[in-house]
N, C-alpha and C positions, 0 to 999 in steps of 0.2 A: 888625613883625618876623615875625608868626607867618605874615603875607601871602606875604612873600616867601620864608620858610622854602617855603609851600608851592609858591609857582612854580618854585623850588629842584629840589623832590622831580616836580613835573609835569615840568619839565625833564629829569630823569635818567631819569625812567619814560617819556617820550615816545624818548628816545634809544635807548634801551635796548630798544625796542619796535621802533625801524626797521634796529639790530641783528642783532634774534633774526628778525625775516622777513628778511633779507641771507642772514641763515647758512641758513635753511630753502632758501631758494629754491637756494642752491649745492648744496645735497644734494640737492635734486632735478635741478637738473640735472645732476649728475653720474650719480646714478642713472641717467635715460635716454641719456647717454652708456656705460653700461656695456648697457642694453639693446641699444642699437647693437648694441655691441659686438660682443655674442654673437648676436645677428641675423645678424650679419656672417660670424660667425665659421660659424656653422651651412650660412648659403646657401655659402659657400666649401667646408665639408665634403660637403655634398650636388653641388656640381659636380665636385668630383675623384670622388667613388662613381660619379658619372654617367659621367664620362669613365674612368675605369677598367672598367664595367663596357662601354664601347664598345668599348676597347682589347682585352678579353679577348674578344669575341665576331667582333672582325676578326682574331683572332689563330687564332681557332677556324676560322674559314670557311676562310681561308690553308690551315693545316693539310689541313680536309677535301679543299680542291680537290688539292693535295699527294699525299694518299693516291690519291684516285679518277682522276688523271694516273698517278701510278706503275703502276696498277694494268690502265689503258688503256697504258700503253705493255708493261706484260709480259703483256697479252692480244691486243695487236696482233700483236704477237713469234710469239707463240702460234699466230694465225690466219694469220700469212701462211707459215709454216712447214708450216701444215696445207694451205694456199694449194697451195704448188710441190707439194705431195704431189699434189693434185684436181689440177693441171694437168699434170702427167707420163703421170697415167691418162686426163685427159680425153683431150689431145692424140694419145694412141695406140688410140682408141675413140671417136673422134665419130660418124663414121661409124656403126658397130654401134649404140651407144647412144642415139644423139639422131637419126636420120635426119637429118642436117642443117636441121633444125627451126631457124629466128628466131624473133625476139623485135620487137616495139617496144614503148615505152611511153609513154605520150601524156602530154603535160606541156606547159602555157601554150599549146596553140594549134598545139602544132607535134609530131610524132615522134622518137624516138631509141630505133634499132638496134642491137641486141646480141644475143648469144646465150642459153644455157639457162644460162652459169655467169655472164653476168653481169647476166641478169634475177633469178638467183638473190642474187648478191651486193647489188643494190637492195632485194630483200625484207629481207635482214639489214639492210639500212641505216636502212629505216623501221622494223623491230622494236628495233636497238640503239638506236637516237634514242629509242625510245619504254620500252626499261629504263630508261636513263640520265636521261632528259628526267623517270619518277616517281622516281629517285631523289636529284634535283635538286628538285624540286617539294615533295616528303618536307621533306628538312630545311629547305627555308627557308622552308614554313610551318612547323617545330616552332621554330625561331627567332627570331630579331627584325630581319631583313633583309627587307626589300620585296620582296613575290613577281612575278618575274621573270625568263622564259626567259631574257630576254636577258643578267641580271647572268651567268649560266656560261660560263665558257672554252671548255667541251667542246664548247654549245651552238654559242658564237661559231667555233671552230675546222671541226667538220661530219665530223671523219674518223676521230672514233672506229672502230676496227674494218677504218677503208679499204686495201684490198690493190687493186692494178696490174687487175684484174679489169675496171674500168667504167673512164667517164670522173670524174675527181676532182672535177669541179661538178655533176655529175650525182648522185652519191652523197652529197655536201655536204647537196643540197637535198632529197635524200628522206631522210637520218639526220636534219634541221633539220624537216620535217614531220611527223617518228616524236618527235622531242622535244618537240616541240611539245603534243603531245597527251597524253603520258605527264605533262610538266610540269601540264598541267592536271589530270590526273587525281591525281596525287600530291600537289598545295596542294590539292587539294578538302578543304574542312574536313569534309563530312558523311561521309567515311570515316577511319573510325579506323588506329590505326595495326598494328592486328592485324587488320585486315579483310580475308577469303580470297574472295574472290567478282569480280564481274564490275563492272569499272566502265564510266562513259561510251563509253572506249576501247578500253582491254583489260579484261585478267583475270589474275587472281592463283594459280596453282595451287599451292600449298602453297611458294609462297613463290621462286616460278617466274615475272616479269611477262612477257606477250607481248602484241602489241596485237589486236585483235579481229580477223578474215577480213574481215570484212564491209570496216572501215575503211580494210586493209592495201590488199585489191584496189581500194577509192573512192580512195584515194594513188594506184597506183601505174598500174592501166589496163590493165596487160601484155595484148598481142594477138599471136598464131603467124601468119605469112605465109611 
């Protein structure tokens, strides 16, 4: 009797025992199911932060091109108004003024001819390229776009500033060679962003960029014949 009493009790304690490890082991896995979970849940919150903070930074760029377009078309407006002015005086004072003095400018291997007002409009071409081109280079090193001439419109476009003066490829490619080097100079990380002084290219005069003589004349080549 007292035998089987106890195979009885080893029975209900053996049962009871594969029981209570059933029920542990579902709580744990539940547990790492709630780990999951929130695993889950976390990497999901950290890629909307990610993708929000992308959204807000091409919302930014957008903007900046926006302004600095607006700002190039009511400077254009501006220069080419100043333009017809220089031309009404030029045209009635060549003569007097310029001895009828040419120009060429040596570019790829070949010449091109123009005069004093539009060897002169070249030289703005590769200074304006070379404002615009540091302040293209500026912000997209202070942000988180890949630095590059080529991501800018203004860059891609070439006519910042362009009046009837030249020929329009002509000026394309010397504002494109002034940006060029201004871009460089403005992502340069070793100058700060309050820095008044003289870089690679140009120079900063109280906040005034122009590209360097030395540079401007190795672009451009101008020769009198």
């Amino acid at each position: 009797m007292i035998t089987i009493k106890a195979k009885c009790l080893f029975a209900a304690f053996f049962i009871g025992s594969i029981v209570l490890l059933g029920t542990i082991g579902n709580v744990s896995a539940q547990g790492q199911d709630r780990d999951e979970d929130r695993r889950d849940r976390w990497e999901a919150r950290q890629r909307n932060k990610a993708e929000r903070a992308r959204i807000k930074a091409e919302n930014e760029r957008i903007r900046v091109e926006r302004v600095r377009q607006a700002e190039w078309e009511h400077r254009n407006r501006r220069m080419n108004s100043d333009r017809e002015l220089r031309d009404r005086r030029y045209n009635g004072n060549y003569d007097a003024n310029n001895n009828g003095t040419r120009y060429r400018v040596y570019r790829n291997g070949s010449f091109y001819n123009t005069d004093s007002n539009g060897a002169e409009q070249l030289r703005q071409a590769v200074n304006e390229g070379y404002r615009q081109g540091f302040q293209a280079g500026r912000s997209d090193r202070n942000s988180t776009r890949r630095v590059s001439w080529t991501n800018s419109s203004v860059y891609r476009s070439g006519s910042y500033g362009y009046t009837n003066g030249v020929n329009r490829s002509q000026y394309q490619y010397y504002f494109q060679q002034g940006f060029q080097r201004g871009y460089q100079d403005g992502s340069n990380r070793r100058y700060e962003n309050d820095y008044d002084g003289s870089y690679e290219y140009g120079t900063n005069n109280n906040g005034s960029m122009s590209i360097l003589g030395a540079i401007l004349n190795q672009i451009l080549n101008i020769q009198t014949y």
